[in-house]
KEKE-3310 file (N, C-alpha, C; in steps of 0.2 Angstrom, whole numbers, plus 5000, padded with zeros to 4 digits):
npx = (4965:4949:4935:4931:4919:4912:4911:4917:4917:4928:4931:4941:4957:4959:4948:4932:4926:4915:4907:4891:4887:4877:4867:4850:4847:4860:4877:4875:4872:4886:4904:4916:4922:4934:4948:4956:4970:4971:4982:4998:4995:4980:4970:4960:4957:4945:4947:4939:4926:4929:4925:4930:4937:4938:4950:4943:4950:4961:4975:4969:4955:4943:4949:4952:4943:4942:4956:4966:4976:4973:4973:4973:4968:4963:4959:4967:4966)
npy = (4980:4974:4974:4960:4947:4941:4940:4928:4927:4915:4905:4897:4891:4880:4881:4873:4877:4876:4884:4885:4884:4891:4892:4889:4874:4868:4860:4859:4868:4874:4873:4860:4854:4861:4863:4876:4885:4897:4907:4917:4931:4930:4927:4921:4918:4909:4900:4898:4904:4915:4918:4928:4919:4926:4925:4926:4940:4939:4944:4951:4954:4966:4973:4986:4974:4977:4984:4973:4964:4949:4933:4917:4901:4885:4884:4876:4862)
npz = (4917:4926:4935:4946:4939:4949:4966:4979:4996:5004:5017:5017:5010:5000:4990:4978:4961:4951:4943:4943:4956:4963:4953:4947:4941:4942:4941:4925:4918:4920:4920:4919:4935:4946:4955:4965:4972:4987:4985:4994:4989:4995:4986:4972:4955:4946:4932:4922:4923:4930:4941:4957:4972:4988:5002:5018:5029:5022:5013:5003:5005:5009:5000:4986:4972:4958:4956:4960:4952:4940:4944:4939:4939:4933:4922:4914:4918)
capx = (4962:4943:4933:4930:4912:4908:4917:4916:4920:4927:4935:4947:4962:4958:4940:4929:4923:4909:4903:4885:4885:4871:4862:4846:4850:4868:4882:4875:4874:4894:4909:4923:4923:4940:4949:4958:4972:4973:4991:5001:4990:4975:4965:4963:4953:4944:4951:4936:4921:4931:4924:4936:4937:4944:4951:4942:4954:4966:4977:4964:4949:4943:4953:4945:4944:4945:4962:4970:4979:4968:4978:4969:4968:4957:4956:4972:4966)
capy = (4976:4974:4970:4953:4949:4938:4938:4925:4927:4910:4903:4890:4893:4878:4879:4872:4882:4873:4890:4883:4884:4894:4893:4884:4868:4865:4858:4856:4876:4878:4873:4857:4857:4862:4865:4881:4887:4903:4908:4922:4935:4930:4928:4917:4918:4904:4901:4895:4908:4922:4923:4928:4919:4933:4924:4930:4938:4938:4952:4955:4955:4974:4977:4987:4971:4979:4985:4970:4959:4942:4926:4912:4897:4881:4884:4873:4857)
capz = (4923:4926:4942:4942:4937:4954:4971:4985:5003:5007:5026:5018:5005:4994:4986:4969:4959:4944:4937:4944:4962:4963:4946:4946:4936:4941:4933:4919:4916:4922:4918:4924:4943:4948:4965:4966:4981:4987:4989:4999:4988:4997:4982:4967:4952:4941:4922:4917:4922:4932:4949:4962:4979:4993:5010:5022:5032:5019:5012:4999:5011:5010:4996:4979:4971:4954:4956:4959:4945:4940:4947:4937:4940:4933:4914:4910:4918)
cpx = (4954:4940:4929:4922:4909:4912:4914:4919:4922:4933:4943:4952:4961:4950:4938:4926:4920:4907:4896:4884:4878:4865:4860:4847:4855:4872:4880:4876:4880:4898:4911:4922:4931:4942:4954:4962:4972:4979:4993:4994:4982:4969:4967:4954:4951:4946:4945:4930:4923:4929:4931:4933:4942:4943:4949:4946:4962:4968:4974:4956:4950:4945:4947:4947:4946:4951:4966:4969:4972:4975:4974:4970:4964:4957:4963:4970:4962)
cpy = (4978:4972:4962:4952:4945:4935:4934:4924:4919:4911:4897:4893:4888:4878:4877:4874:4875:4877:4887:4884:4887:4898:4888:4880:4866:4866:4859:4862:4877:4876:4865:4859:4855:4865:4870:4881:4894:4903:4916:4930:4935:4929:4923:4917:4913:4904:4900:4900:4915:4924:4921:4926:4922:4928:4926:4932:4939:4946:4954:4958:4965:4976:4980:4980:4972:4981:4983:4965:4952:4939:4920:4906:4892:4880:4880:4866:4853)
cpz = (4923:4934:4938:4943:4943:4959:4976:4988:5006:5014:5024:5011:5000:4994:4979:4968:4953:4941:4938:4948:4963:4959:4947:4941:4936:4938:4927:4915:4917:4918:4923:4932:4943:4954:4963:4973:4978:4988:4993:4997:4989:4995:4976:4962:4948:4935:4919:4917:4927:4939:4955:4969:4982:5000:5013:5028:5028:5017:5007:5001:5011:5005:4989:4975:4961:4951:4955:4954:4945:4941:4945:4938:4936:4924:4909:4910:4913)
residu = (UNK:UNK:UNK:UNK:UNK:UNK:UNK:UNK:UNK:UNK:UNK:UNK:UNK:UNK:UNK:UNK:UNK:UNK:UNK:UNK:UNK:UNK:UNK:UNK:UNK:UNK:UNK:UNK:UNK:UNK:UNK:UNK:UNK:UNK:UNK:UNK:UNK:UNK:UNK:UNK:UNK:UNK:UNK:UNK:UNK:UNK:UNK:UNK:UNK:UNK:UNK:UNK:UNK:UNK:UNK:UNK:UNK:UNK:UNK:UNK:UNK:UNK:UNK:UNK:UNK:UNK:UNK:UNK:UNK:UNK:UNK:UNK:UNK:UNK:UNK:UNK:UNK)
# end
């Protein structure tokens, strides 16, 4: 297990993740935009560049995010 290389505090269980959101240049530097759920483990990781969205609120919220397992999502569609 590893910490994951970039975490974001989202409000909603489904989010998209592009691997660009906040790289000058866009999409064009990321990846597929894909929509991710979070489920009961209050967290979900991208498949395709790794960053983890944490529920806020959720039962991973606070947590050492290193710790827990990846839950991937995105890198099949």
């Amino acid at each position: 297990m590893h910490p994951p290389l970039e975490i974001t505090h989202v409000s909603q269980s489904r989010v998209a993740c592009d691997g660009a959101t906040d790289i000058p240049g866009g999409a064009a530097l990321g990846h597929p935009r894909v929509w991710l759920q979070i489920d009961e483990h209050g967290y979900v990781d991208c498949g395709y560049c790794d960053r983890r969205f944490v529920l806020i609120g959720g039962p991973a919220d606070g947590k050492d995010q290193g710790k827990l397992p990846d839950i991937s999502e995105g890198a099949s569609l």
